[in-house]
C-alpha positions in Angstrom: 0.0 0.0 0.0 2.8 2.5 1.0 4.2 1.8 -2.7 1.1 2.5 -4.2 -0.2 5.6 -2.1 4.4 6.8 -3.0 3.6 6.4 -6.6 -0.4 6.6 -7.5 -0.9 4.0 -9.1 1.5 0.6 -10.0 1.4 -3.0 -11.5 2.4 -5.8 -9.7 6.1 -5.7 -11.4 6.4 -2.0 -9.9 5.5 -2.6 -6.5 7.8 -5.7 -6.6 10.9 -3.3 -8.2 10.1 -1.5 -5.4 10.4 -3.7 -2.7 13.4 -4.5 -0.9 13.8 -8.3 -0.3 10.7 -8.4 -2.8 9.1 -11.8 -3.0 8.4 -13.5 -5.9 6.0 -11.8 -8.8 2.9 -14.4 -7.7 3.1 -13.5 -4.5 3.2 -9.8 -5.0 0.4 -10.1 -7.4 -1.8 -12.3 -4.8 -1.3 -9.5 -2.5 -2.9 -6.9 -4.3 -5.7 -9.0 -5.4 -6.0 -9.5 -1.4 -5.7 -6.0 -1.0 -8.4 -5.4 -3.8 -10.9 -8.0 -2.1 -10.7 -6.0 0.8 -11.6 -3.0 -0.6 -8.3 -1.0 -0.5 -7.3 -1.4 -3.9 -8.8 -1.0 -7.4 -7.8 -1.9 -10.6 -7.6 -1.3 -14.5 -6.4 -2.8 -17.3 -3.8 -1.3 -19.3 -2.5 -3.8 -22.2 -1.9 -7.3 -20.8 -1.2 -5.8 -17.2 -3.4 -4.5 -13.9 -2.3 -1.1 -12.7 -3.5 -1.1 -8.9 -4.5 2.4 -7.3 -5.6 3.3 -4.2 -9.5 3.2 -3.4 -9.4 5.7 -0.6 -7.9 9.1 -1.3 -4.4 9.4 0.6 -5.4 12.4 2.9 -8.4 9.5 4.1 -5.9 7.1 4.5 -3.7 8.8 6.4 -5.8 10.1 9.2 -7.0 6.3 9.4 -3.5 5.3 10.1 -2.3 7.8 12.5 -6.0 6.9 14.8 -4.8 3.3 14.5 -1.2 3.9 15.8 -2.3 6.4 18.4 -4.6 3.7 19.3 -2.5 0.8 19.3 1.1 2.2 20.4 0.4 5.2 22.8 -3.3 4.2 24.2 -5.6 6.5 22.3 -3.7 9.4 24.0 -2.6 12.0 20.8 -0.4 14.1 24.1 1.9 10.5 24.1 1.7 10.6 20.3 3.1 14.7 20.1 5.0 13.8 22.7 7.0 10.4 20.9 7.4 12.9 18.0 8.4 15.4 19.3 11.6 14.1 21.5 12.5 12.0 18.0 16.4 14.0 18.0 16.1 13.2 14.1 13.0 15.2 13.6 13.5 18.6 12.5 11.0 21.4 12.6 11.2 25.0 10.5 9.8 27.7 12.3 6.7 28.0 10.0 6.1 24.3 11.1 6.2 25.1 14.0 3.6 28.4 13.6 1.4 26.0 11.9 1.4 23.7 15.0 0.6 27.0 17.4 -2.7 28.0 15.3 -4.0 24.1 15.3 -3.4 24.1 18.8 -5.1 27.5 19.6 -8.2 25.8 16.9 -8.0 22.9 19.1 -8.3 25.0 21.9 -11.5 26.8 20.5 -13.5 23.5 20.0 -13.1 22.6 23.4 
């Protein structure tokens, strides 16, 4: 999925190019069609290949993810989740970042 949301849209040959340690091309390809089943992917046919894309938009997707790991990994608490982020030494914030985070706090301060 990360390939495919990376790229827009990929056959089963480019997701596996992409993949370190890829598995073999039937096994790729049986993962999309799993991923497709579930609803998460869609597909068209462009010559004698599927090109996969994603079904949900990626801004969907991504707020979906980040509620699971806050879920999962800091126990639905988003102040451990800023927190874990925050003290990351590799992270690197500009100063308009940073002025972006200060007006969705004061917003998130405003709903309360």
């Amino acid at each position: 999925m990360e390939i495919i949301y990376a790229v827009g849209s990929a056959s089963a040959a480019d997701v596996q190019g992409n993949l370190a340690d890829a598995p073999g091309y039937s096994a790729v390809r049986s993962a999309l069609r799993l991923l497709e089943k579930k609803g998460l992917l869609v597909h068209r046919r462009e010559g004698l290949r599927y090109v996969f894309e994603p079904k949900m938009p990626g801004e969907h997707a991504k707020k979906g993810a980040l509620r699971r790991v806050v879920t999962t990994f800091f126990r639905n608490s988003a102040l451990e989740a800023v927190q874990a982020l925050l003290s990351d030494k590799d992270l690197r914030l500009s100063e308009p970042e940073i002025e972006e985070i200060e007006k969705l706090l004061k917003g998130a301060r405003k709903r309360k």
